[in-house]
C-alpha positions in Angstrom: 9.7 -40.4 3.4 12.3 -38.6 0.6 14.8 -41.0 -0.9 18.2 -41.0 0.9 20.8 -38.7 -0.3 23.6 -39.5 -2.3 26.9 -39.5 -1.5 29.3 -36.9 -2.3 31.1 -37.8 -5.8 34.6 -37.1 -5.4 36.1 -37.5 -9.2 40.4 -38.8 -8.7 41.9 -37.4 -11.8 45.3 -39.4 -12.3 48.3 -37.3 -12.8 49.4 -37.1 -16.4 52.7 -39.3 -17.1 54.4 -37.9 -20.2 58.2 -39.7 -20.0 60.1 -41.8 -17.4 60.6 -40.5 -14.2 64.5 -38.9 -14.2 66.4 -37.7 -11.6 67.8 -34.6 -13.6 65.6 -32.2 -14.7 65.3 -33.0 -18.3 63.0 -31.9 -20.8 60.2 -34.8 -20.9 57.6 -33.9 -23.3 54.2 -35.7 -25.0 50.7 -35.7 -26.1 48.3 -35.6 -23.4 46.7 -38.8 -24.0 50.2 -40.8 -23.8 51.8 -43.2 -23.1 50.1 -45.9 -21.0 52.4 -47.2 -18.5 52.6 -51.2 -18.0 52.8 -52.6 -14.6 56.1 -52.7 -14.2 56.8 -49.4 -14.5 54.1 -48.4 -12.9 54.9 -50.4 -9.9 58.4 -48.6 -10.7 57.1 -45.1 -10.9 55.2 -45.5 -7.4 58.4 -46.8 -5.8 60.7 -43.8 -6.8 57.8 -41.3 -5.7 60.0 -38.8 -7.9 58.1 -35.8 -9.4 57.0 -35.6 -13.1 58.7 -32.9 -14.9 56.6 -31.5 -17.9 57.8 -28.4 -20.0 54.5 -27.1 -20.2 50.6 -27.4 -19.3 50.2 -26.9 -23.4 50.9 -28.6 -26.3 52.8 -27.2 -28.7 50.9 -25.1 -31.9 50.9 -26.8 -34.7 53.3 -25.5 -36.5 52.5 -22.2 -39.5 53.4 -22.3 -43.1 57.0 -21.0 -42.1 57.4 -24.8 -40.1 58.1 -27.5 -41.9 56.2 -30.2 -39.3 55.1 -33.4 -40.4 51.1 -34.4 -41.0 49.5 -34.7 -37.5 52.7 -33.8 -35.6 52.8 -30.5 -33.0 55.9 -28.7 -33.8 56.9 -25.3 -32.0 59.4 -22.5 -33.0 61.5 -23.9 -30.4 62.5 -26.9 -32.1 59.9 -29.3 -30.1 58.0 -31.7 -32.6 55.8 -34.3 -30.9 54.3 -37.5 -32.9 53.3 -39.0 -29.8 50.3 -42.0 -30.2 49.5 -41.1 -34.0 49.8 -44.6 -35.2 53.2 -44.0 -37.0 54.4 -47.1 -38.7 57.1 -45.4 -40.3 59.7 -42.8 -39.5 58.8 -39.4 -40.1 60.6 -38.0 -43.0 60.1 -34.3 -42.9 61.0 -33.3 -40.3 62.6 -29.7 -39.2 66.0 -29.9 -39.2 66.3 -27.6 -36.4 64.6 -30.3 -34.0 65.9 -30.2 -30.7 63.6 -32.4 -29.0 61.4 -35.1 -30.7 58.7 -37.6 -29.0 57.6 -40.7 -31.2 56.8 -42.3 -28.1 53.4 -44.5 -28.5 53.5 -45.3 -32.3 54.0 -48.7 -34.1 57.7 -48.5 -35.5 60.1 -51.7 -35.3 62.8 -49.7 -37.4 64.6 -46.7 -37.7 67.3 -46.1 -40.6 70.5 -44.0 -39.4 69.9 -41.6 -41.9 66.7 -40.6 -40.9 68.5 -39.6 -37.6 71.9 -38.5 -39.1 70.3 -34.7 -40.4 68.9 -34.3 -36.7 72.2 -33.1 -35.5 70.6 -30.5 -32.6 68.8 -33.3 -31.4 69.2 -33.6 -27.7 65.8 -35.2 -26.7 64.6 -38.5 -28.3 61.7 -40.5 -26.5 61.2 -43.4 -28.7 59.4 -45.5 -25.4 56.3 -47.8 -26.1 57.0 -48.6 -29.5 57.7 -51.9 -31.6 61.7 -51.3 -31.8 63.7 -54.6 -32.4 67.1 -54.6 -32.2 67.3 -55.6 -35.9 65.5 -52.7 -36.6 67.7 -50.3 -34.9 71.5 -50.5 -36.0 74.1 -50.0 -34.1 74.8 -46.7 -36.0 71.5 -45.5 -35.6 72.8 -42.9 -32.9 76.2 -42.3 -34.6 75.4 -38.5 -36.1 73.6 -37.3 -32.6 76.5 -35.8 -30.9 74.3 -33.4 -29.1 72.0 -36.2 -27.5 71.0 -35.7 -24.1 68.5 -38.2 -23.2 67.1 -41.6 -25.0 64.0 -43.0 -23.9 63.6 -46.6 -25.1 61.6 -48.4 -22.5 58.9 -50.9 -23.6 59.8 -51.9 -27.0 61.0 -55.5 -28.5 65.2 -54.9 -28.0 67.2 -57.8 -27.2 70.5 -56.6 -27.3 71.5 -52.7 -26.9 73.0 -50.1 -29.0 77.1 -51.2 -29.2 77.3 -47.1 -29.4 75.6 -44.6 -27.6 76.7 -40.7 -28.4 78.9 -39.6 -25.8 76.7 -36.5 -24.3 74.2 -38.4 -22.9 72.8 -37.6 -19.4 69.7 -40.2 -19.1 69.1 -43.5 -21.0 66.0 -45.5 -20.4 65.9 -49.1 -22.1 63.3 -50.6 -19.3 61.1 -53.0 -20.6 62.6 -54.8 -23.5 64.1 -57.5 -23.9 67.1 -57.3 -23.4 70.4 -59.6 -22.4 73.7 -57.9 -24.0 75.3 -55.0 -23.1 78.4 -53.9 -24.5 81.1 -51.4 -23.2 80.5 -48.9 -24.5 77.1 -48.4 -24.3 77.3 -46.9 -21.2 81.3 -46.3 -21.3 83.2 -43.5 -21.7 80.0 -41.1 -21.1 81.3 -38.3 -18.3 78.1 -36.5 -18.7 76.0 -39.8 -17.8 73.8 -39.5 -14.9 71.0 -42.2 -14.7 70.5 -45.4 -16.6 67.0 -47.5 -16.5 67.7 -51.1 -17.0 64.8 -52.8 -14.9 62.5 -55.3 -16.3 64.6 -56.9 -18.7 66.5 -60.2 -19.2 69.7 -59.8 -18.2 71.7 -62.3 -16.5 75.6 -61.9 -15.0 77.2 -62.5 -18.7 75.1 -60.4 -20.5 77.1 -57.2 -18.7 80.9 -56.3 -19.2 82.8 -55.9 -16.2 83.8 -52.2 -16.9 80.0 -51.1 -18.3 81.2 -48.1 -16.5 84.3 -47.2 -17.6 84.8 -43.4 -18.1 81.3 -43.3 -17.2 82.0 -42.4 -13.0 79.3 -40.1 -13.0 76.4 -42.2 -12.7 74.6 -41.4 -9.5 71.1 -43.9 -10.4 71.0 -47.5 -11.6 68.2 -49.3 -11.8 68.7 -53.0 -12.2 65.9 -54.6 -10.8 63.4 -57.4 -12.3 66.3 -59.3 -14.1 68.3 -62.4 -13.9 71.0 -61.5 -12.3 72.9 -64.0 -9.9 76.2 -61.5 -8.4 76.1 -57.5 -8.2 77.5 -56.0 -11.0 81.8 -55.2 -11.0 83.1 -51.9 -10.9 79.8 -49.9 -9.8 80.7 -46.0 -10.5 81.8 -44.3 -7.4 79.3 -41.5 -7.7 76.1 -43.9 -7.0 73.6 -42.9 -4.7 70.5 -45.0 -5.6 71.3 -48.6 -6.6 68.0 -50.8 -7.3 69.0 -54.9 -7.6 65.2 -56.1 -6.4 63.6 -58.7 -7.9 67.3 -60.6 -9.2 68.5 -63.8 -8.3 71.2 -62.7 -5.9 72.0 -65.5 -3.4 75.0 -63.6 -1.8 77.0 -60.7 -1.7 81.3 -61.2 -2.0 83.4 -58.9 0.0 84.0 -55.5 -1.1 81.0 -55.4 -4.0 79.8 -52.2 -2.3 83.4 -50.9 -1.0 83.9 -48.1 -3.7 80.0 -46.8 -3.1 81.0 -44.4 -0.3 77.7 -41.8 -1.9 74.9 -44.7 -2.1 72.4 -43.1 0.1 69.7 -45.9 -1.2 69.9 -49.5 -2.0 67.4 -52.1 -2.6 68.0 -56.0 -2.7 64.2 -56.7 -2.1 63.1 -60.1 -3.5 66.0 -61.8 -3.9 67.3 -65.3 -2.5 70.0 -63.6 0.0 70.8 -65.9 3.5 72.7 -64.8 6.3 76.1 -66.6 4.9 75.7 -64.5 2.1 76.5 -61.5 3.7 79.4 -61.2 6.1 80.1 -58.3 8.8 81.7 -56.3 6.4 79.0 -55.7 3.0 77.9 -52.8 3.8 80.2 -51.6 6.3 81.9 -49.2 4.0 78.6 -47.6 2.6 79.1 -44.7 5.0 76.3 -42.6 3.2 73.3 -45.4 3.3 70.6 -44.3 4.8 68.0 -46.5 3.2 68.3 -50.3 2.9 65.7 -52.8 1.4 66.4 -56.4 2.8 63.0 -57.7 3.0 61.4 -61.0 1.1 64.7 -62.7 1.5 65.9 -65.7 3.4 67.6 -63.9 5.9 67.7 -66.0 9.7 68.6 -63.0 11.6 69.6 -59.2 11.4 72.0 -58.8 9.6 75.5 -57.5 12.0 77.7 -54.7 10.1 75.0 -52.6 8.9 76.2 -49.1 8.5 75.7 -46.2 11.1 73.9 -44.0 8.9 70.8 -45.8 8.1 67.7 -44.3 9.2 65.4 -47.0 7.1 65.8 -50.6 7.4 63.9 -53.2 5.7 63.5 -56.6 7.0 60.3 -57.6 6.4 58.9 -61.1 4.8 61.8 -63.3 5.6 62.4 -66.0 8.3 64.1 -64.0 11.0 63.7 -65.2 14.8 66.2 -62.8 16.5 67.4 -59.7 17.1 70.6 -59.9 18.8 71.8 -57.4 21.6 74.2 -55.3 19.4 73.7 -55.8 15.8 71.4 -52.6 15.8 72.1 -50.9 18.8 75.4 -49.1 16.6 72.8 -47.6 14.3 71.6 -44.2 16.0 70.3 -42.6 13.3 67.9 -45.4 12.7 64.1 -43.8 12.5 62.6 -46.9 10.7 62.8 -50.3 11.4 60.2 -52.6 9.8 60.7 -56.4 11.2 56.7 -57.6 10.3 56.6 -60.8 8.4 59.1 -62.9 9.9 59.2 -65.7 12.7 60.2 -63.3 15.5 59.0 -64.9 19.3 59.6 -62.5 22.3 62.0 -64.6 23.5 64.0 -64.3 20.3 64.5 -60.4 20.8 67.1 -59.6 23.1 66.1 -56.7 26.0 68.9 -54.4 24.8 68.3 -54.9 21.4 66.9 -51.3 20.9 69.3 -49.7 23.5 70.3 -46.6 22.6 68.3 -46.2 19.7 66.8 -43.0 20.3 65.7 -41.5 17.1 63.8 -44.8 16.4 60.4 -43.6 16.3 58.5 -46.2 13.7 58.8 -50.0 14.7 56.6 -52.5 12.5 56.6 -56.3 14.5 53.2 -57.3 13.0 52.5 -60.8 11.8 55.1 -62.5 13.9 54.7 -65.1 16.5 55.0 -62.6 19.4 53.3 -64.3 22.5 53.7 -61.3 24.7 54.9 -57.7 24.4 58.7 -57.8 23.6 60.7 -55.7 26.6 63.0 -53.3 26.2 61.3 -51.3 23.2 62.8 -48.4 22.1 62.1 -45.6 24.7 61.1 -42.8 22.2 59.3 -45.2 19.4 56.0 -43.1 18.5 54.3 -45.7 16.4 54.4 -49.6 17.3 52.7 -52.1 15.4 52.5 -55.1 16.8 48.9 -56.6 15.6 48.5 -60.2 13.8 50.6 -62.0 16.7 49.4 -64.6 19.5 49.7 -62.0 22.5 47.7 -63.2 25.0 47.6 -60.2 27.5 49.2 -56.9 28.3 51.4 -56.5 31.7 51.7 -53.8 34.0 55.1 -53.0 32.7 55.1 -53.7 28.9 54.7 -49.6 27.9 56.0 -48.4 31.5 59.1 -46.7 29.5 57.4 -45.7 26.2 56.3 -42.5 27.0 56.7 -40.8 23.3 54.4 -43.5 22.2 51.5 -41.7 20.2 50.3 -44.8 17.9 49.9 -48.5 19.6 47.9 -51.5 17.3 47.8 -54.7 19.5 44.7 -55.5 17.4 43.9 -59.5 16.4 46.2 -60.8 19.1 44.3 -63.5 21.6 43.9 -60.4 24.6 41.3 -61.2 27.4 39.7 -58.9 29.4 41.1 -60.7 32.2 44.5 -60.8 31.1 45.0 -56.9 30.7 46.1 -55.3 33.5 44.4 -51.8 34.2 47.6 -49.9 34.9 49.4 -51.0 31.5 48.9 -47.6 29.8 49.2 -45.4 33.0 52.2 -44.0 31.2 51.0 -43.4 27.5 50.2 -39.9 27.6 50.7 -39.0 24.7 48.5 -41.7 23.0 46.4 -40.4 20.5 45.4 -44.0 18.6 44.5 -47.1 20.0 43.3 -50.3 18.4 42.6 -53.2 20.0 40.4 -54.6 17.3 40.1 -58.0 16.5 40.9 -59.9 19.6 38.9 -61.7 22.7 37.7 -58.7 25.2 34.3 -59.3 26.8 34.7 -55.5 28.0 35.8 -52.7 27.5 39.8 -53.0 29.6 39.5 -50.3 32.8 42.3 -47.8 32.4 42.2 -46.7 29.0 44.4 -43.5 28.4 42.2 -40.4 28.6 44.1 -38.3 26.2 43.5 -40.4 23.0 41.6 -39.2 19.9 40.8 -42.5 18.6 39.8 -45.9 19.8 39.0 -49.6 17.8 37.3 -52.0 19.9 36.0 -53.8 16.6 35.8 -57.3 16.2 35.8 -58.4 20.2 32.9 -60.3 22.2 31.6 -56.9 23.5 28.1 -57.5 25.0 27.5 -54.3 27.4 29.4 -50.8 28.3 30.0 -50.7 31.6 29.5 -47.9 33.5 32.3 -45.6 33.6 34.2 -47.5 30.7 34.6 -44.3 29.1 34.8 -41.6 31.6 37.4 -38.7 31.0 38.0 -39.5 27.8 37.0 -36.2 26.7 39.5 -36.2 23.9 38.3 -38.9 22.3 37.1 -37.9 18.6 36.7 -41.0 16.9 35.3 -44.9 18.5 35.1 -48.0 16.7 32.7 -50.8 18.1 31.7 -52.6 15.2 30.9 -56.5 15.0 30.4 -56.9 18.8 27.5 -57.7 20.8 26.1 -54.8 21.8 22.5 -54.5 22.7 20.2 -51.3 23.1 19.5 -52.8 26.7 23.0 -52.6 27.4 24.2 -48.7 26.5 22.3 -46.7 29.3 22.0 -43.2 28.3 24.8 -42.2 30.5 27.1 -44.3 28.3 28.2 -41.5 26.1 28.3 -38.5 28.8 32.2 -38.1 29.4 32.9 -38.2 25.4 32.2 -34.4 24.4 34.3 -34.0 21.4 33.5 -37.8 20.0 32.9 -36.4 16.1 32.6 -40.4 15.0 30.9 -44.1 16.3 31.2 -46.8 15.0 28.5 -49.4 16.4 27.8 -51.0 12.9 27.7 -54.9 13.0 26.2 -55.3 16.2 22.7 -56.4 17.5 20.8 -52.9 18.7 17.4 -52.8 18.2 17.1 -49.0 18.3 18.8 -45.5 18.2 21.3 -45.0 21.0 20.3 -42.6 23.5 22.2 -39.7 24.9 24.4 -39.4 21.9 27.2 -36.5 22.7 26.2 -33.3 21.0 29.5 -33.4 19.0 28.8 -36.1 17.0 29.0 -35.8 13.4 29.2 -39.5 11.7 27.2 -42.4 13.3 27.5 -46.0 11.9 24.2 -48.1 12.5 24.1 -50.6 9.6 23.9 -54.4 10.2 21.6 -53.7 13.3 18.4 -54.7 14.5 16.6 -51.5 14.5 13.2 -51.6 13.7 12.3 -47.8 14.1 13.5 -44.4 14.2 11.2 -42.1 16.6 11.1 -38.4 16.6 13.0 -37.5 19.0 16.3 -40.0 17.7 18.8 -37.3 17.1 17.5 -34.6 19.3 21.0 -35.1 21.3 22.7 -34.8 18.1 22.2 -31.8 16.1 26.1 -31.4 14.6 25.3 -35.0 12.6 26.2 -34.6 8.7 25.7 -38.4 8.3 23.8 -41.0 9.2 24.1 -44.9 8.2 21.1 -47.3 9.2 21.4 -49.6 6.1 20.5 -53.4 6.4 18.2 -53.2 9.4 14.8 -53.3 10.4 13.2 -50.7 9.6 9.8 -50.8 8.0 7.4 -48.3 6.1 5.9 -46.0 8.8 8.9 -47.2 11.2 11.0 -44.0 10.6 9.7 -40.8 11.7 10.4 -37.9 9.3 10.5 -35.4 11.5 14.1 -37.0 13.7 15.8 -34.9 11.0 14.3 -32.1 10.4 16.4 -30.5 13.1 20.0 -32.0 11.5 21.0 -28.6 9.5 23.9 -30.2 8.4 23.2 -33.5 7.2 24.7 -34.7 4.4 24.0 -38.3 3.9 21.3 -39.9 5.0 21.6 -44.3 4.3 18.8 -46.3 4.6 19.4 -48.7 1.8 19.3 -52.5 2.6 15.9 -52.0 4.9 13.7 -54.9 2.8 10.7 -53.7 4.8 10.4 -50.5 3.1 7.7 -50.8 0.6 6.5 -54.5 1.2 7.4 -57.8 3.1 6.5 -56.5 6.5 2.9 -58.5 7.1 4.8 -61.1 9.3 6.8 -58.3 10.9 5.5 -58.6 14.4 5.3 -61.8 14.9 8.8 -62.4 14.2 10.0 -59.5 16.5 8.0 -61.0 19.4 10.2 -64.2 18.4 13.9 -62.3 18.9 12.3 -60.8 21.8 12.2 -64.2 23.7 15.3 -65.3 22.5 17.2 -62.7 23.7 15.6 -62.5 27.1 16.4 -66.2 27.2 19.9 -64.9 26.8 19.4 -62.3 28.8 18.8 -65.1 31.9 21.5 -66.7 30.8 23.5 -64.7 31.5 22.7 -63.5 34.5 22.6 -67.0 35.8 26.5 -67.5 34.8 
């Protein structure tokens, strides 16, 4: 038989990162093969999800006799000169004097001499990031001459303290990943034109910023804070915030009226901090009337928070130690979409039935790894996708989705559910359920009264030993069916199994202990997972039932040389993949073949009587 076919090679080619991610369109420029990003500002990056502005697809030409463009540089007409990752050491010293926008980004220099910047007086772009800078090698009138200066990139270099002066024109300033633990007052003051300043992933703590870093500067609409030392939130925020990142601080509370002049913050994030329900009071956030995103979560927060504002429609509380949700401390918040609770010590008890009252644009609710022992009541009547998996649920009541009719997405998978204790009339009222997973937990069959409209089911991971007859009629929408890591025998799927699934495009049966190909297989099917069987041959007529199959997985079975009939596929015009890796038999070690079949053979007919007998 021919070698199996190879999988598809599907080549991810990584977007190209040429400057830090601003939220004004400004012009970010660099070599195609810079700069390398370190964690933290690639975990940054990620969590902004902000698009990458680039001038162009092509590097500047290197410049013609008429250009004056230092020795490995690009330079352009237009007054763009890029010395992006050449190994610089030193500052370039003949450059145009026309440059408007200059990248050193990726080089080697700890100093810069104002002079060498003073004759750049149309500069309005410097990106200086992922260098050696110190702050002894950058004076504090380094920037003195660059009255046209737009934007600064300084991230990831060596400062510890920052520029006393900054030119007054400046839109963007990025000084993430240094060092530093000083800012002065006017390194961000008296800057009108200031829009966004990067500050995360440094060391500063509550003295090293003045109380008015702001002043004159009431234009800033981003502030990134995050991954420092900081202990209180910063005095005297500019009025014209709308994204305010403080994650990853030391913030234990928040005073009274620290947010009160933010009436445009549409985003904030207090994420990994130390922040317990007396450090917030009724009234932190009550006069952020714009919020609309809040990141609580990995705090020490005991409860939901009460006073949260009206115009959130994402709230995270995840991974801290709440065990309630009180009847009106979200039930005020009717534009919420989002709420994200997983991770905490929530019992069902704990969450009041009106907690959710009124909530009707709450479509996304995430309860997983709690300490849920049954289905919470009173969910949100319009919620579309509930997570409720990783809890102790035992079973599922007649009533516990009788008035979530909207409900399209439902994981109850690795609770403790028995066959027994799910009643067959709990999803009489799901029609609009298109994904089930019950995965993971303690059915010995499949529950009676599945919902016939949904497209996919995940039965992996329970004590599955037969399909009963009828288990899956009328669910002729099903598409995809997961039964891996059961214990399913070939004795135990008649060939009528399959009949009622004719659109199933996917199963799943991998991890179980079949012995040969499933018969009857719905015409539909496209992908069937065998591996981790006990099949020990594949006759000719396998996939007659199945001509629409474009791959096919028997890896780490049974199957032996002469076991595998070529002809099964000849008829499979679409077949793609073909797996039989993992079959030891194939080309030796099959001598004591039989005689250990004949072996499993008893054994599972013993079983087989055992059952019975029970």
């Amino acid at each position: 038989m021919a070698g199996s076919r190879g999988l598809p090679l599907l080549l991810l080619v990584p977007q190209l990162f040429l400057g830090p991610v601003l939220p004004v369109r400004a012009p970010v420029f660099g070599r195609s093969d810079t700069p390398t990003l370190s964690p933290e500002e690639n975990e940054f990056v990620e969590e902004e999800n902000q698009p990458v502005l680039v001038l162009s697809s092509e590097e500047p030409e290197l410049g013609p006799a008429t250009i004056d463009c230092p020795r490995d540089c690009a330079c352009s007409q237009e007054g763009v000169v890029d010395c992006g990752g050449i190994d610089l050491r030193e500052f370039p010293g003949d450059l145009p004097e026309h440059t408007n926008h200059l990248s050193l980004q990726n080089n080697q220099l700890e100093k810069i001499y104002p002079e060498e910047l003073s004759r750049l007086q149309r500069l309005e772009t410097l990106n200086l990031q992922n260098n050696r800078l110190t702050s002894r090698g950058l004076p504090e009138e380094a920037f003195e001459h660059l009255t046209s200066l737009n934007y600064l990139y300084l991230a990831n270099n060596k400062l510890t303290l920052a520029p006393r002066f900054l030119p007054n024109a400046l839109i963007s300033v990025d000084f993430a990943a240094n060092y530093l633990t000083k800012i002065y007052g006017l390194t961000f003051g008296q800057k009108p034109n200031l829009r966004s300043v990067y500050l995360h992933n440094n060391k500063l703590a509550d003295a090293g910023l003045p109380d008015h870093m702001f002043n004159g500067s009431s234009n800033v609409e981003i502030l990134i804070l995050s991954s420092n030392f900081l202990r209180h939130v910063p005095k005297h925020l500019p009025p014209a915030l709308y994204k305010l990142h403080l994650k990853n601080n030391k913030l234990e509370k928040i005073p009274p009226g620290a947010f009160s002049e933010l009436s445009n913050l549409r985003e904030l994030y207090l994420q990994n901090n130390y922040l317990t329900d007396e450090g917030l009071d009724n009234e932190t956030f009550w006069k952020l009337s714009s919020l609309e995103y809040l990141d609580l979560s990995s705090n020490n927060l005991s409860r939901v928070p009460a006073g949260l504002p009206r115009s959130l429609v994402l709230l995270h509380l995840e991974k801290n130690v709440i065990q309630s949700v009180e009847a009106d401390v979200l039930t005020p918040i009717r534009n919420l979409e989002y709420l994200l609770l997983h991770s905490n010590q929530l019992q069902a008890k704990g969450i009041h039935p009106l907690a959710f009252q009124g909530l009707k644009k709450l479509h996304t609710v995430h309860l997983y790894n709690n300490a849920l022992e049954r289905v919470p009541s009173g969910l949100p009547r319009r919620v579309r996708t509930l997570m409720i998996l990783h809890n102790q649920i035992t079973g599922i009541g007649r009533e516990d989705f009788a008035t979530t009719y909207f409900l399209e997405e439902l994981n109850l998978s690795y609770n403790r559910i028995t066959s027994p204790q799910m009643h067959r009339d709990a999803f009489r009222k799901l029609r609009l359920l298109r994904s089930l997973d019950l995965s993971g937990n303690r059915l010995q069959t499949l529950p009676p009264g599945l919902p016939k409209n949904v497209h996919v089911l995940k039965v992996k991971r329970n004590e599955l030993a037969a399909l009963a007859r009828g288990a899956l009629a009328g669910m002729a929408q099903l598409r995809e069916l997961y039964l891996t890591g059961n214990r399913l025998r070939s004795r135990a799927l008649g060939p009528r199994a399959w009949v009622d699934l004719a659109g199933l495009q996917l199963l799943d049966i991998a991890g179980n202990q079949l012995t040969e190909v499933p018969e009857g297989l719905p015409p539909s099917l496209e992908y069937l997972y065998l591996q981790n069987n006990k099949i020990s041959a594949v006759p000719a007529n396998a996939f007659d039932s199945t001509p629409n199959l474009k791959g096919i997985f028997l890896r780490f079975n049974k199957l032996a040389v002469g076991s595998v009939v070529e002809s099964a596929f000849r008829r499979l015009k679409h077949l793609q993949v073909l797996d039989i890796e993992g079959n030891f038999e194939f080309g030796n070690g099959s001598k004591d073949r039989g005689h250990k079949d004949e072996e499993e053979e008893e054994e599972e007919e013993e079983e087989d009587e055992e059952e019975e007998t029970r």
